[in-house]
C-alpha positions as CSV (number, residue, x, y, z in Angstrom):
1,X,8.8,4.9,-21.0
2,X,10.1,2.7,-18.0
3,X,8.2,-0.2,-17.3
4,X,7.6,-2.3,-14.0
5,X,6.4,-5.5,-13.9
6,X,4.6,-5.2,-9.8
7,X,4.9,-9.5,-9.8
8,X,8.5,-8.8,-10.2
9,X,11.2,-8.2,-7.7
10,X,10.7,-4.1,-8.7
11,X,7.3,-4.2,-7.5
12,X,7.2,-4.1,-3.8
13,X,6.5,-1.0,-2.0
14,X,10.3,-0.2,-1.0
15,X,11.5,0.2,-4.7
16,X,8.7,2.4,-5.6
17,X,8.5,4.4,-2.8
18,X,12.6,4.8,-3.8
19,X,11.7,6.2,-7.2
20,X,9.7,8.7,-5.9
21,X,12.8,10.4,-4.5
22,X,14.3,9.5,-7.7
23,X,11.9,10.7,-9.9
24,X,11.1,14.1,-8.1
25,X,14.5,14.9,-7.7
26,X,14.8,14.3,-11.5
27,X,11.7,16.6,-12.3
28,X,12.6,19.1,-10.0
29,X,10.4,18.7,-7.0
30,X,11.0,20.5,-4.0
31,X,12.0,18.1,-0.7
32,X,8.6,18.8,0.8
33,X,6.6,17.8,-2.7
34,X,8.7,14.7,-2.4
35,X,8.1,13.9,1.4
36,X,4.4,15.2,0.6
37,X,3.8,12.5,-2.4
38,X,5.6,9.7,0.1
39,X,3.5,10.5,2.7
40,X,0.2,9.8,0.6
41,X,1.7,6.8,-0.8
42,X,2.6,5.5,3.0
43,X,-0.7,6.7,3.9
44,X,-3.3,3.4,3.3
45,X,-2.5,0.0,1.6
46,X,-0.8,-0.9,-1.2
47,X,-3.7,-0.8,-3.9
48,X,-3.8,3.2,-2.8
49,X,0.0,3.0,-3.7
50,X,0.4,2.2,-6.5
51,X,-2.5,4.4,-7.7
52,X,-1.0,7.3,-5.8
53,X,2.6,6.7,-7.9
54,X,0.5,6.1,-10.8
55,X,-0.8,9.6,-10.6
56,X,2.3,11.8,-9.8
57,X,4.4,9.5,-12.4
58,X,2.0,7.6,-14.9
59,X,3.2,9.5,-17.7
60,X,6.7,8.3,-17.3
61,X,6.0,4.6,-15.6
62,X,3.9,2.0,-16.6
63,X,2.6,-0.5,-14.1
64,X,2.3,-3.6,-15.1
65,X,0.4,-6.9,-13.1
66,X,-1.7,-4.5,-10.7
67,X,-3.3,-7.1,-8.1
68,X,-6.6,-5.0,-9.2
69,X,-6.3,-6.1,-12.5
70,X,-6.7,-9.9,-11.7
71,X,-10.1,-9.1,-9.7
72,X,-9.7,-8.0,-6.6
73,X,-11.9,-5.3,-5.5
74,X,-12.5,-3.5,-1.8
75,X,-14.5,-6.7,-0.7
76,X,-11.0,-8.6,-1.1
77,X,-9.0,-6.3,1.4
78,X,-8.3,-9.7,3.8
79,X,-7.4,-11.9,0.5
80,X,-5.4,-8.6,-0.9
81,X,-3.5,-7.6,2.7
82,X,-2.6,-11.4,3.0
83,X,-0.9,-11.1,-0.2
84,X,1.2,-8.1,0.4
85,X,1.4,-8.2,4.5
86,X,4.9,-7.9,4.4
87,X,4.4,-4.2,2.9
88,X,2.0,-3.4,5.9
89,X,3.3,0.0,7.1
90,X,2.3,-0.2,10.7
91,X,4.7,-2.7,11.5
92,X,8.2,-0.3,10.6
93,X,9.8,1.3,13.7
94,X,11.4,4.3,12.9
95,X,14.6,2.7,12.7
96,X,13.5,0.4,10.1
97,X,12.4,4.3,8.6
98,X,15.8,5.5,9.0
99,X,17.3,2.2,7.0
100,X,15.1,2.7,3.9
101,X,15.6,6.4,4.0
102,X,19.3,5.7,3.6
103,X,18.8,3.0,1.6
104,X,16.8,5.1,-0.9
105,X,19.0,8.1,-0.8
């Protein structure tokens, strides 16, 4: 069982969206499962992330230090963005896109 501590340096968006590829490369999934379980993940904020990892990879990965498990709830979305604005996916041009895809290759 691999465990990441989400407070930690391992626990911003960028690293777990790299052990997607990892992962489903590792169990076999096809490119367009991967791209499909990346897209979902990219898809909303970072709560809906980490849940979205959690259920494609839970059974390998435990998440430790959710931001939802010190309180926050969907009335906190301002408090909880302002935490984690730096993982706001709106803001990458698709050169930045490019970057982290070769990064994470």
């Amino acid at each position: 069982m691999i465990i990441i501590d989400l407070q930690g340096p391992n626990g911003n968006a960028f690293y777990l969206l790299g052990l997607v590829k990892k992962f489903g490369k590792q169990l076999d999934m096809t490119n367009e499962e991967i791209d499909n379980v990346l897209d979902e993940m990219k898809s909303s904020n970072y709560e809906d992330l980490i849940e979205t990892f959690e259920n494609y990879f839970g059974e390998f990965v435990v998440l430790q230090n959710k931001p939802f498990d010190y309180g926050f709830d969907d009335d906190d979305d301002d408090k909880y963005d302002k935490l984690y604005e730096d993982e706001i996916w709106d803001d990458e041009t698709d050169e930045e896109n490019e970057i982290w895809d070769k990064i994470l290759d």
